[in-house]
C-alpha positions in Angstrom: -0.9 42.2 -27.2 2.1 39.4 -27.3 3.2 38.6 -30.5 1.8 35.5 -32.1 2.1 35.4 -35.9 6.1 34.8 -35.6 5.4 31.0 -34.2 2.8 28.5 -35.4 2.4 24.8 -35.3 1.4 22.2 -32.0 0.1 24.9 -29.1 -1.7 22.3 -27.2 1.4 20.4 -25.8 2.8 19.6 -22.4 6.0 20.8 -21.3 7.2 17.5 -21.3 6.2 15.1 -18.1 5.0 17.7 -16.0 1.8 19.7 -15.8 -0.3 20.8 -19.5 -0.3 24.6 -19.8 -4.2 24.3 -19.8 -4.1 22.7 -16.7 -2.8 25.4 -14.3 -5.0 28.5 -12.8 -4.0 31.6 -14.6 -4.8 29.9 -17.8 -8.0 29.1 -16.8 -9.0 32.5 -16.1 -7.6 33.4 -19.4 -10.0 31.5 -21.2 -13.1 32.3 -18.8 -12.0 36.0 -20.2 -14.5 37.7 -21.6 -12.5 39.9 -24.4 -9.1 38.9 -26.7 -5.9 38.4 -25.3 -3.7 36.8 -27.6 -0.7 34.9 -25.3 2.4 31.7 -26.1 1.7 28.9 -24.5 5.1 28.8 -22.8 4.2 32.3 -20.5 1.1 30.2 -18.4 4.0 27.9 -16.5 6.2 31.1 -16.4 3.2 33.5 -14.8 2.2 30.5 -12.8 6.2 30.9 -11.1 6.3 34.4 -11.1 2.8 35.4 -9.5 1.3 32.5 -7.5 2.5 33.5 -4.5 0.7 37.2 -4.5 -2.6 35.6 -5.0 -5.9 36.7 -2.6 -3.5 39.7 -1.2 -3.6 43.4 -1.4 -0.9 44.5 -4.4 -1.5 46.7 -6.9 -0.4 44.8 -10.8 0.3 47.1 -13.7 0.0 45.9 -16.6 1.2 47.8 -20.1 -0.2 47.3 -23.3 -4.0 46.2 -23.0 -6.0 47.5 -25.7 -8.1 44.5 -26.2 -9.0 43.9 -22.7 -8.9 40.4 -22.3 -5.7 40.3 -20.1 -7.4 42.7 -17.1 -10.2 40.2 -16.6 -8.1 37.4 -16.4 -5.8 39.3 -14.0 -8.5 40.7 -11.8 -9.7 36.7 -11.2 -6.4 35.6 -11.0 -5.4 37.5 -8.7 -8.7 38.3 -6.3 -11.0 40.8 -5.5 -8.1 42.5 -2.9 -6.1 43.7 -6.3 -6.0 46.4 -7.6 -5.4 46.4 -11.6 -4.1 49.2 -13.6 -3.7 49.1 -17.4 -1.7 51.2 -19.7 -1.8 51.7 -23.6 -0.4 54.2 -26.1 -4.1 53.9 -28.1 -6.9 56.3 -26.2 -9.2 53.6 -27.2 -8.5 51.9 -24.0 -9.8 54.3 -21.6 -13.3 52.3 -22.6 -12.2 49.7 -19.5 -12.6 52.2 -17.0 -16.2 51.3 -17.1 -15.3 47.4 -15.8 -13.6 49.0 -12.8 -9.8 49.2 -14.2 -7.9 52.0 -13.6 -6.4 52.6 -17.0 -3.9 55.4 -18.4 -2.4 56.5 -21.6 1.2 57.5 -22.9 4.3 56.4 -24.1 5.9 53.7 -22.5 9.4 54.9 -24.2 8.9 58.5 -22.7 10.6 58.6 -18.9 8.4 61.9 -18.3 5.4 59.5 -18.5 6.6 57.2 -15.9 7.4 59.9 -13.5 3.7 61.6 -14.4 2.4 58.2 -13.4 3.7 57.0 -10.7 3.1 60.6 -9.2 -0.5 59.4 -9.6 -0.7 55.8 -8.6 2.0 55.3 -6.0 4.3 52.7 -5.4 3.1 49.0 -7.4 4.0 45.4 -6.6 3.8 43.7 -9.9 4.4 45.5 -13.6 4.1 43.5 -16.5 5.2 44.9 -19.7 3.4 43.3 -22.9 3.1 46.6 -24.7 5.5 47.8 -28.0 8.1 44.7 -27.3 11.2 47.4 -28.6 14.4 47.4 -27.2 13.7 51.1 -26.5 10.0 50.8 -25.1 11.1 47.5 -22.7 14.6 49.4 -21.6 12.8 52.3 -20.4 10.1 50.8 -19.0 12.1 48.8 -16.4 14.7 51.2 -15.5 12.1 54.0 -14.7 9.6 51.7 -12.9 12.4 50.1 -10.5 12.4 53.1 -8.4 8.5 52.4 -7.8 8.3 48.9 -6.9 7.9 47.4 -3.8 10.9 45.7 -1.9 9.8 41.7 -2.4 7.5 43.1 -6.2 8.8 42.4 -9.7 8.6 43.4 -13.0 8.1 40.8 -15.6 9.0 41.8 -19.2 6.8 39.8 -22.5 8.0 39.1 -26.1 11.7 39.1 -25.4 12.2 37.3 -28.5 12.2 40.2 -30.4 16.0 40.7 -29.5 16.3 38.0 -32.0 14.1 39.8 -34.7 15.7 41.9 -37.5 12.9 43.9 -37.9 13.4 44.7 -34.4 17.2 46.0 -34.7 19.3 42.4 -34.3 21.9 42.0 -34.4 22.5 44.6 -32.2 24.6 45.1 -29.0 21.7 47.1 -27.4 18.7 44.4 -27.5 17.0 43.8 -24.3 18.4 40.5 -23.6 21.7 42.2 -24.3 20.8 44.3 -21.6 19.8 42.3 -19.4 23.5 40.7 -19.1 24.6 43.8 -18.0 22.5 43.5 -15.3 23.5 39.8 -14.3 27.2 41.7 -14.4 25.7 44.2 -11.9 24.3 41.7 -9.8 27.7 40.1 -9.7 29.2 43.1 -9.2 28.3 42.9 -5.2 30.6 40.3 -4.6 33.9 42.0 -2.8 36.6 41.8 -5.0 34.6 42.5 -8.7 35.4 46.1 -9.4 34.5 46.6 -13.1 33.0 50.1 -14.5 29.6 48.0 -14.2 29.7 48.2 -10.7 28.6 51.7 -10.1 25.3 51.3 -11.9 22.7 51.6 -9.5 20.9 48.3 -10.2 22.7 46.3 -8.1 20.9 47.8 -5.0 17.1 46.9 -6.0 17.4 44.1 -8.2 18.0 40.8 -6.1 17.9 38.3 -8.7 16.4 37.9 -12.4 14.4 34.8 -14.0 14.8 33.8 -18.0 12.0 31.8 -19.2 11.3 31.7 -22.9 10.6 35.1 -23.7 10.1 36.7 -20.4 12.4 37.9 -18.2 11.5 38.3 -14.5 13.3 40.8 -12.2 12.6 40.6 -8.5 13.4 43.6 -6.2 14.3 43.4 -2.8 16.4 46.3 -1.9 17.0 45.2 1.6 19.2 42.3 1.0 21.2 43.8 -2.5 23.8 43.9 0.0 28.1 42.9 -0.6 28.5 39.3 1.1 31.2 38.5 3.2 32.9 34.6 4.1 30.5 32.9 6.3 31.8 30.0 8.5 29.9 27.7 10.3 32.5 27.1 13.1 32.9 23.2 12.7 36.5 21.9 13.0 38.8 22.6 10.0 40.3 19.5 9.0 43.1 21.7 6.9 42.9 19.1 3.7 45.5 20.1 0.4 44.3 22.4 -2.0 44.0 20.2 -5.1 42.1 22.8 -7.5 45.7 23.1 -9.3 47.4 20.0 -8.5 48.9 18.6 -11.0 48.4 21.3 -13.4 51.1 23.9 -15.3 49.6 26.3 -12.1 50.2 24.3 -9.5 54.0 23.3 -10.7 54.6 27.2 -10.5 53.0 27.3 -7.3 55.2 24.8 -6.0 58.3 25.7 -7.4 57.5 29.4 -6.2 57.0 28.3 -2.4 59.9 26.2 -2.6 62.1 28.4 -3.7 60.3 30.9 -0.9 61.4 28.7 1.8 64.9 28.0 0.6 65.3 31.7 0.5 63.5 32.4 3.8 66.9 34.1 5.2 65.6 37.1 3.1 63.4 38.1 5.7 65.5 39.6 7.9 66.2 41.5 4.6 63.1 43.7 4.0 63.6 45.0 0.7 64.7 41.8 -1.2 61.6 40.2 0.3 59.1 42.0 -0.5 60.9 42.1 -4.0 61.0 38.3 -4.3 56.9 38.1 -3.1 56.3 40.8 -5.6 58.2 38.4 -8.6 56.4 35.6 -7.4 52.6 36.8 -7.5 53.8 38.6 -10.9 54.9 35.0 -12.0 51.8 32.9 -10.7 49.1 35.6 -11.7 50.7 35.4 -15.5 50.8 31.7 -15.4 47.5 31.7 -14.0 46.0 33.8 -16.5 47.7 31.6 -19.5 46.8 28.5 -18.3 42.8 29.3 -17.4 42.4 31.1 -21.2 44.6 28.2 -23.0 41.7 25.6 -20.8 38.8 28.1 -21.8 39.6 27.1 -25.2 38.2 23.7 -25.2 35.0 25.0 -23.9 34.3 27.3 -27.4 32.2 24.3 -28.7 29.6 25.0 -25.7 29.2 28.9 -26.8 
């Protein structure tokens, strides 16, 4: 059940000039529900992105934390008679939806020996949604040992992700989900040639293609076979060879001119091995240290926008 006593006031607005919450599909089902769910009216545009487009096919949705039963029903009709829905609890009391036709289990969402016992059982899954405990422990876990089991082109969706802003959660706190999470946008990141940070050798980076922030959920979409390095692409058009002016006219680009100058005035030194590669050596020293002062004393004015 998604949190809902931290927010109250106006639920039945639009978001802004577009389309009413109440207005799109999985909402609908959601109220013809026959049990409680309890949801924020932000997460209808944000399931409405996320899941259209597995609608009326075969994929089998997990969903954790579902004691109430109101979500499943609204799942099974938003999705189609072709899905197949599994639920998940901590609470025993929710193996009563088996008799609806829901596959349900129960464990510990923070416990990796439940995952593994589970997906022994049900195979590999296109779509988990967590809404169970919302900890930073529970939601962690719960994402790191279902990757392995999703489908290339599934996702999992994570609820409540406010609470890495809660105190009674653990914030502040440099181990939040959210917090987490930017590790794995570093990961991500970490594919392009060139990035070789310690985050690079987590293994994330090879199933997660891309992640989604929407207020309080984050989506993460796998797709193993392109979490590939890129490489320059041209398209093969004429080069028209224009100036560089990124730097011109900047403490940078006077270095890089003076440098280059100075490199063609001394362009004797070639025939002189040692004293060239010396002088190249002094001048990327030179322009990487300018470089790096003049980008961090520019960063500066940007503070306001952090």
């Amino acid at each position: 059940m998604s949190l809902s006593a931290k927010v109250e006031g106006n639920t039945d607005q639009s978001s802004g000039a577009g389309q009413s919450y109440k207005d799109t599909d999985i909402y609908k089902c959601y109220k013809r529900s026959p049990y409680s769910s309890i949801k924020h009216s932000s997460y209808f545009h944000a399931y409405e992105d996320l899941f259209s487009s597995y609608r009326g096919r075969e994929i089998t949705f997990v969903e954790v934390g579902i004691l109430n039963g109101g979500s499943l029903f609204m799942w099974r009709e938003f999705f189609g008679p072709k899905a197949r829905i599994i639920g998940l609890d901590f609470n025993p009391a929710a193996k009563r939806w088996e008799q609806d036709g829901f596959e349900i289990h129960i464990g510990d969402q923070a416990n990796p020996e439940f995952w593994q016992e589970l997906f022994a059982k049900i195979g590999k899954v296109d779509i988990l949604l967590d809404d169970g405990g919302h900890t930073f422990e529970q939601q962690i876990v719960t994402v790191c040992e279902a990757l392995p089991h999703v489908r290339d082109g599934g996702l999992i969706a994570v609820e409540d992700t406010h609470t890495s802003y809660f105190k009674d959660f653990g914030y502040p706190t440099p181990y939040s989900f959210i917090e987490w999470t930017k590790v794995i946008v570093d990961n991500i990141n970490s594919r392009f040639p060139g990035i070789n940070q310690p985050f690079s050798t987590l293994p994330y980076k090879d199933s997660v293609f891309s992640l989604h922030f929407y207020e309080s959920i984050v989506g993460f979409k796998i797709r193993r076979d392109i979490c590939v390095p890129s490489h320059p692409v041209s398209n093969g058009a004429p080069n028209r060879q224009h100036e560089d002016f990124r730097n011109k006219d900047s403490l940078i680009g006077t270095v890089e001119e003076r440098s280059n100058a100075l490199s063609r005035r001394l362009a004797f030194l070639r025939n002189m091995p040692f004293l060239w590669r010396t002088l190249s050596a002094a001048k990327r020293v030179t322009v990487t240290a300018v470089g790096r002062y003049y980008y961090k004393a520019r960063l500066r004015r940007l503070r306001h926008l952090f």
